[in-house]
Biopython code that builds the backbone (N, CA, C, O; Angstrom):
import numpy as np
from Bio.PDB.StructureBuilder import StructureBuilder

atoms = [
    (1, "UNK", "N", (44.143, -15.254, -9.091)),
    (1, "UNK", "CA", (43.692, -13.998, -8.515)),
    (1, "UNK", "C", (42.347, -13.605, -9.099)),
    (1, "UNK", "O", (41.521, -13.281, -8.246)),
    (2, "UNK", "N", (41.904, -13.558, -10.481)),
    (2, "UNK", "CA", (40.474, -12.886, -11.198)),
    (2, "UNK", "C", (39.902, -14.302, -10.686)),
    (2, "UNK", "O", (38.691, -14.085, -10.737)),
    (3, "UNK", "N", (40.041, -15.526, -10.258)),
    (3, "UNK", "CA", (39.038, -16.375, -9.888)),
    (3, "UNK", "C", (38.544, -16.268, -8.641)),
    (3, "UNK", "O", (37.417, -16.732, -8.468)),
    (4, "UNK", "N", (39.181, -15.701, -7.591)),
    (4, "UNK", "CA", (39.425, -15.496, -6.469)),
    (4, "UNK", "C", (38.575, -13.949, -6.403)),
    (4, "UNK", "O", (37.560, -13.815, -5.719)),
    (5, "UNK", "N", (39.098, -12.969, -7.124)),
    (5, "UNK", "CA", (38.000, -11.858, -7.262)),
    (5, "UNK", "C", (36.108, -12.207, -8.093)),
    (5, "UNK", "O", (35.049, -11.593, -7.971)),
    (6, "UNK", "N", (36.491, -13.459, -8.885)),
    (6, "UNK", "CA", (34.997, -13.476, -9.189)),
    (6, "UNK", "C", (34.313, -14.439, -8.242)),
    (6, "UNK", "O", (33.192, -14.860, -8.527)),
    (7, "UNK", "N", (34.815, -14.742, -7.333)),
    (7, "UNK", "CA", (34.140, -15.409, -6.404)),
    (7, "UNK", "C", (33.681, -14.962, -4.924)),
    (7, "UNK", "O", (32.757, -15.419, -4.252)),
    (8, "UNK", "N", (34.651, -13.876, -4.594)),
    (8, "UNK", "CA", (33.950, -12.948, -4.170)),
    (8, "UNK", "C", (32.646, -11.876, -4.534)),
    (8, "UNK", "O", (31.908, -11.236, -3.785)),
    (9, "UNK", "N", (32.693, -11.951, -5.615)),
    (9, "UNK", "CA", (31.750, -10.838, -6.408)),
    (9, "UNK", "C", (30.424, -11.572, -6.386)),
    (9, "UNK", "O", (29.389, -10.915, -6.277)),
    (10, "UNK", "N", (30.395, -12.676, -6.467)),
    (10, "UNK", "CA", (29.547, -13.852, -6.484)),
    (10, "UNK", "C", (28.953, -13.834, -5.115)),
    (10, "UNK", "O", (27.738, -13.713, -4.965)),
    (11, "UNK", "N", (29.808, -13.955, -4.077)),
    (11, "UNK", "CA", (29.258, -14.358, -2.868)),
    (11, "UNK", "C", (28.292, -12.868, -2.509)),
    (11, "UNK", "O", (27.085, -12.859, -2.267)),
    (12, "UNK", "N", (28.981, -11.967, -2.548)),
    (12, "UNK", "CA", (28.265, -10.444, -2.346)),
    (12, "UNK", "C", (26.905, -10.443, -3.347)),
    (12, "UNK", "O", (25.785, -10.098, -2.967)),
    (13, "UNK", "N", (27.212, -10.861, -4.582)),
    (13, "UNK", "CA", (25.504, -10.942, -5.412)),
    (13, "UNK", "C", (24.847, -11.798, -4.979)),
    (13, "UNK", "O", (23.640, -11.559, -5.019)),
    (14, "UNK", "N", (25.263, -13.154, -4.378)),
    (14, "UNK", "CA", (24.292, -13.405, -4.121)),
    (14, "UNK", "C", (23.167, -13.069, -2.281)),
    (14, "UNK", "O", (21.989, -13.270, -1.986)),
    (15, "UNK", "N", (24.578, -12.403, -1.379)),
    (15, "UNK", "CA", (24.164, -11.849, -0.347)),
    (15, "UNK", "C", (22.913, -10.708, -0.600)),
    (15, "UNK", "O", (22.004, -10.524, 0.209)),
    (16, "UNK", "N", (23.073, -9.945, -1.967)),
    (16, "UNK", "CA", (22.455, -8.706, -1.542)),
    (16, "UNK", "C", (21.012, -9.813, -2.326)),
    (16, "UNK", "O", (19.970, -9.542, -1.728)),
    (17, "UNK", "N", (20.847, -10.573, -3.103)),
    (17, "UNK", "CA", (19.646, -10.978, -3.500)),
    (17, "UNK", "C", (18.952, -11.730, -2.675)),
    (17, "UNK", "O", (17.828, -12.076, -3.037)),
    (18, "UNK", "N", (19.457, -12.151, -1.388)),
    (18, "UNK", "CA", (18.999, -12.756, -0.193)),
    (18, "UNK", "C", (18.438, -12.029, 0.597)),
    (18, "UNK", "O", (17.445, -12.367, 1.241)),
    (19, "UNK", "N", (19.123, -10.667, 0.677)),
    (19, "UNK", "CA", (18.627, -9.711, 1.796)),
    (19, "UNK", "C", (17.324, -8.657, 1.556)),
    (19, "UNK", "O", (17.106, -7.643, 0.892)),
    (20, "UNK", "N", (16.494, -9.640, 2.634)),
    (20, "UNK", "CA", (15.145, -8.717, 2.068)),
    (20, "UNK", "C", (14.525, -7.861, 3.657)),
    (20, "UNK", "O", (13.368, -7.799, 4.071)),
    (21, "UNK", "N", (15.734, -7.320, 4.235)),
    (21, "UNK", "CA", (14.924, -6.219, 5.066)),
    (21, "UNK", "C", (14.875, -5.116, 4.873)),
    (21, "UNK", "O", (15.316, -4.460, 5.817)),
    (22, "UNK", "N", (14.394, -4.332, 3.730)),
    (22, "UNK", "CA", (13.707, -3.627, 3.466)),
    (22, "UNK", "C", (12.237, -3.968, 2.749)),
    (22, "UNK", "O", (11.595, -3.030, 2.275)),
    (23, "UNK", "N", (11.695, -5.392, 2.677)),
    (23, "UNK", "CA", (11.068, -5.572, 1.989)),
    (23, "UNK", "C", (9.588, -5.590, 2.459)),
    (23, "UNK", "O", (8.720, -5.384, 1.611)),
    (24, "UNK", "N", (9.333, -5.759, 3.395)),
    (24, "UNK", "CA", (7.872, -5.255, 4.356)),
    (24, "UNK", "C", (7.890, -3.993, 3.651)),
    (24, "UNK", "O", (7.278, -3.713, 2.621)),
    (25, "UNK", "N", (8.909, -3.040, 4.544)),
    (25, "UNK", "CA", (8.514, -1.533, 4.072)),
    (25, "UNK", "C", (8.360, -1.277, 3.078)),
    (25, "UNK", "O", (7.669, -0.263, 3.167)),
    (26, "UNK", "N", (8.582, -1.560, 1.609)),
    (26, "UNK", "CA", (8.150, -1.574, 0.153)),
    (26, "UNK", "C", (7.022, -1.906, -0.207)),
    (26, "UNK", "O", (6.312, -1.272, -0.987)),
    (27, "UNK", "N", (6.751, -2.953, 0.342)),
    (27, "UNK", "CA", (5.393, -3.628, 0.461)),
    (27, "UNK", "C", (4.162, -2.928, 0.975)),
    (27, "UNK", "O", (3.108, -2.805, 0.351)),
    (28, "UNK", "N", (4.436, -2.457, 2.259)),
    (28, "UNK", "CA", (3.343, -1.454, 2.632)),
    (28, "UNK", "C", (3.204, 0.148, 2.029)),
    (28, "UNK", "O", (2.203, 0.854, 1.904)),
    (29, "UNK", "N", (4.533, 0.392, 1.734)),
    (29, "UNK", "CA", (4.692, 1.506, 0.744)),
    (29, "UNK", "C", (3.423, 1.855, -0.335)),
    (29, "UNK", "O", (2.628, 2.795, -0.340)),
    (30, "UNK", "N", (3.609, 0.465, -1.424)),
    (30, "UNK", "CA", (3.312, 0.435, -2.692)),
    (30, "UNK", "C", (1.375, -0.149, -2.089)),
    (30, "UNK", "O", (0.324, 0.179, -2.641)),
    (31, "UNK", "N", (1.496, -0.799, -1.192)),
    (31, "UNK", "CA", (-0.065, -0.919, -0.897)),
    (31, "UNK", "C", (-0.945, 0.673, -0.731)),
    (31, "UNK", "O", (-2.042, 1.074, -1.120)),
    (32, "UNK", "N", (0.187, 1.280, 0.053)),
    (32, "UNK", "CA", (-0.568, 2.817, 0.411)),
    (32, "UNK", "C", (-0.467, 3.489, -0.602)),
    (32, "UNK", "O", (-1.070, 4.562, -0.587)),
    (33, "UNK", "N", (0.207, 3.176, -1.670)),
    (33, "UNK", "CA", (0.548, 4.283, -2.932)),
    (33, "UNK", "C", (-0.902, 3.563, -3.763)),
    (33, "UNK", "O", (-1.420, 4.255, -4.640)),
    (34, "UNK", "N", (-1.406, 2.414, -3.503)),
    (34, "UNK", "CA", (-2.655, 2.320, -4.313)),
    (34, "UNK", "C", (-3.766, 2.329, -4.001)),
    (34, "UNK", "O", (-4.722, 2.238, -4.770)),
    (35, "UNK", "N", (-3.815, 2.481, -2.375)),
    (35, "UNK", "CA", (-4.984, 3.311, -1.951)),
    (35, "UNK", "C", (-5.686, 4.288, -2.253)),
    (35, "UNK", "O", (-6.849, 4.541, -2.567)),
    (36, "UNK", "N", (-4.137, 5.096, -1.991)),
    (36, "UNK", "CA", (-4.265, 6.610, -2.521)),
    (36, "UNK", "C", (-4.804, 6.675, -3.580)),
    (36, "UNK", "O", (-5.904, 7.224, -3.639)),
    (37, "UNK", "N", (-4.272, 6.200, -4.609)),
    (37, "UNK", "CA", (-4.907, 6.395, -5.935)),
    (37, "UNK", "C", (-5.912, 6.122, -6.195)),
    (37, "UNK", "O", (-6.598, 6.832, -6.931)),
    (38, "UNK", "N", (-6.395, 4.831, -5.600)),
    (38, "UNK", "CA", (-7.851, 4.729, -6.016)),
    (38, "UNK", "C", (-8.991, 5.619, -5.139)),
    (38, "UNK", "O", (-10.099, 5.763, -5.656)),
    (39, "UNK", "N", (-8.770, 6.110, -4.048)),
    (39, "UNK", "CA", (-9.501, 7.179, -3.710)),
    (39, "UNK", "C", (-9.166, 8.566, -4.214)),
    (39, "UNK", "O", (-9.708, 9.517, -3.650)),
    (40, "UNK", "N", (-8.294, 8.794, -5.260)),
    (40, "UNK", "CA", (-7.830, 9.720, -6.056)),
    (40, "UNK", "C", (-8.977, 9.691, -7.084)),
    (40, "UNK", "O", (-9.787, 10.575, -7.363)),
    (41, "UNK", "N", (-8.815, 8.259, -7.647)),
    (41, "UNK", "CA", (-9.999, 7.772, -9.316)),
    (41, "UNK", "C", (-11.565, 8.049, -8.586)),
    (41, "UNK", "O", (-12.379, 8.829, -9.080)),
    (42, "UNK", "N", (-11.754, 7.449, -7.630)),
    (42, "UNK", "CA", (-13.233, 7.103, -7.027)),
    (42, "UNK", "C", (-13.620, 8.157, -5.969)),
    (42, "UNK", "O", (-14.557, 8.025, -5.182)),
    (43, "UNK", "N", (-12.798, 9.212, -6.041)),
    (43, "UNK", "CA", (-13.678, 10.190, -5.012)),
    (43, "UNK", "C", (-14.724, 10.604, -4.672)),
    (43, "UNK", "O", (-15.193, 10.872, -3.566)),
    (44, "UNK", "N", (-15.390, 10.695, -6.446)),
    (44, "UNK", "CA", (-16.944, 11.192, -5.782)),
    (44, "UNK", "C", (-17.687, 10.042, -5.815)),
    (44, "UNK", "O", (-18.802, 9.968, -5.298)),
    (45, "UNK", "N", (-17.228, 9.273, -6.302)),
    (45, "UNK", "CA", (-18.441, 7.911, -5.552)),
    (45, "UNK", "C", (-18.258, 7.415, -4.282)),
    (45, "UNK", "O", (-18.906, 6.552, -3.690)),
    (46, "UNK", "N", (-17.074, 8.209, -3.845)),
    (46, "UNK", "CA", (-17.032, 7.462, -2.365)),
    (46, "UNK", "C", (-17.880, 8.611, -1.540)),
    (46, "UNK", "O", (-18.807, 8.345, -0.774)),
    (47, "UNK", "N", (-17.348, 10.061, -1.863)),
    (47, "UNK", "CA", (-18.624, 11.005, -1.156)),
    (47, "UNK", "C", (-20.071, 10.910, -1.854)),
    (47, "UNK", "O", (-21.071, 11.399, -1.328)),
    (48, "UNK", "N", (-20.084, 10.370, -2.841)),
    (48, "UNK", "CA", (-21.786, 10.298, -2.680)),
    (48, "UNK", "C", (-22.454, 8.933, -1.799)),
    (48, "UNK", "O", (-23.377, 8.780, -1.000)),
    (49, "UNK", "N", (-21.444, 8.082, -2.426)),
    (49, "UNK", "CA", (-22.095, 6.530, -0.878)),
    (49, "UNK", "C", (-22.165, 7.141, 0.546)),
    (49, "UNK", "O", (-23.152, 7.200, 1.280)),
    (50, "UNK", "N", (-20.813, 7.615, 0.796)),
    (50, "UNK", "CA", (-20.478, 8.316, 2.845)),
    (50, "UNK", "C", (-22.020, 9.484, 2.752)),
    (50, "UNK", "O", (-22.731, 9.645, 3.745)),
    (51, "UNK", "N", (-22.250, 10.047, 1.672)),
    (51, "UNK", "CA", (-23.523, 11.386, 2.109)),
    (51, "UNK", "C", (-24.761, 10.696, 2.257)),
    (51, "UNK", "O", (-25.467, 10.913, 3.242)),
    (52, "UNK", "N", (-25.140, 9.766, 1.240)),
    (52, "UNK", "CA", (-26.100, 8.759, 1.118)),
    (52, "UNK", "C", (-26.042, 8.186, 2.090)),
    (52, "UNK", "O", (-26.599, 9.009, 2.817)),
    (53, "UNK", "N", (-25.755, 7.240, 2.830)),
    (53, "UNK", "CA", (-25.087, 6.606, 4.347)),
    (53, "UNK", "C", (-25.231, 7.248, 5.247)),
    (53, "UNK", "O", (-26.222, 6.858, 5.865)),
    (54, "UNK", "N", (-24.427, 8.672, 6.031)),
    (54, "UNK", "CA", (-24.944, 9.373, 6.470)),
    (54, "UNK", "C", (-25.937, 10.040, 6.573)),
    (54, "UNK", "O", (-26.295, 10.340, 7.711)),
    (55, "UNK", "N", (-26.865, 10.582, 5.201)),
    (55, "UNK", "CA", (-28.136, 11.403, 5.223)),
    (55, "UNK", "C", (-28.745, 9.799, 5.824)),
    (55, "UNK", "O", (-29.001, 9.908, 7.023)),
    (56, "UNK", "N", (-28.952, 8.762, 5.437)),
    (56, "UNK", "CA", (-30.318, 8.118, 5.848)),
    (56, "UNK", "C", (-29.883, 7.765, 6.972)),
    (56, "UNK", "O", (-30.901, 7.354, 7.530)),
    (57, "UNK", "N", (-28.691, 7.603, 7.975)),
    (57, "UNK", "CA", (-28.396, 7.540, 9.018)),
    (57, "UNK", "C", (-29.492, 8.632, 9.925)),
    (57, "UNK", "O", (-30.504, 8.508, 10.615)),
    (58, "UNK", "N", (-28.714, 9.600, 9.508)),
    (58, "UNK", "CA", (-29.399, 11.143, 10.593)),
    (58, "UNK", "C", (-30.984, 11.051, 10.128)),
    (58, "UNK", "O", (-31.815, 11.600, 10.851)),
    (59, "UNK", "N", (-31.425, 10.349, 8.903)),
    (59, "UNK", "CA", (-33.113, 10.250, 9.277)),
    (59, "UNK", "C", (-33.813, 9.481, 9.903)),
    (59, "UNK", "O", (-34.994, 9.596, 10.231)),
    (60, "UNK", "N", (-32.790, 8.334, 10.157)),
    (60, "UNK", "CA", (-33.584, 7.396, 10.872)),
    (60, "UNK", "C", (-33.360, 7.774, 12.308)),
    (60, "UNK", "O", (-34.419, 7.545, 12.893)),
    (61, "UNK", "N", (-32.526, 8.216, 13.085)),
    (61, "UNK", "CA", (-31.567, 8.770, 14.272)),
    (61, "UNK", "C", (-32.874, 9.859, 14.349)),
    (61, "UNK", "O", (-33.768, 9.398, 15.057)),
    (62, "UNK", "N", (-33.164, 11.089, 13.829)),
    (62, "UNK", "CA", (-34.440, 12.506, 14.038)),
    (62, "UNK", "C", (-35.618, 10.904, 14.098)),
    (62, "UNK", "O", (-35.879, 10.521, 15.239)),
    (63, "UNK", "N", (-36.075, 10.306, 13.234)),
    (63, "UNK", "CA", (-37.483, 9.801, 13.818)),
    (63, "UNK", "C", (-37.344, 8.645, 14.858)),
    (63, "UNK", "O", (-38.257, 7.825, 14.755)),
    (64, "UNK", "N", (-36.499, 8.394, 15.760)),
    (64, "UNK", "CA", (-35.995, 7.890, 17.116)),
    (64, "UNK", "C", (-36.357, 8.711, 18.009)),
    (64, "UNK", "O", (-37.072, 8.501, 18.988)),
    (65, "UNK", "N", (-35.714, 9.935, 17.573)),
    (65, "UNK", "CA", (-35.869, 10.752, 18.932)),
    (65, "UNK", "C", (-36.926, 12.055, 18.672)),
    (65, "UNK", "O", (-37.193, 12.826, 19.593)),
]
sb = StructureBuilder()
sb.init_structure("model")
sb.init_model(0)
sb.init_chain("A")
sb.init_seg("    ")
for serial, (resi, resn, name, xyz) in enumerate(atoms, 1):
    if name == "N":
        sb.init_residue(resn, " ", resi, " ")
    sb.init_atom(name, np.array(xyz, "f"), 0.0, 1.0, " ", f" {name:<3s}", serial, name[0])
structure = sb.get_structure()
């Protein structure tokens, strides 16, 4: 009988270490959780590149037209 129960217990551990559909969604989870953060760390260098970028955009765009 306890051989018979540890062999069931067995088959179920090793089912749940097989089963990976949740594992995309973790994956894209933890990618977006370090996005975030690094535009958390790098904020103002990212608005001073996008203002820089934009300002010489709109000057070259006014001496076009």
């Amino acid at each position: 009988m306890a051989e018979n129960k540890k062999s069931g217990f067995l088959k179920r551990l090793v089912f749940l270490g097989n089963d990976t559909e949740g594992a995309g969604v973790i994956e894209v989870v933890l990618i977006l959780v370090v996005l975030i953060a690094l535009v958390i760390l790098f904020k103002e260098q990212i608005m001073d590149l996008a203002e820089l970028i934009f300002g010489d955009m709109f000057t070259k765009a006014q001496s076009v037209f």
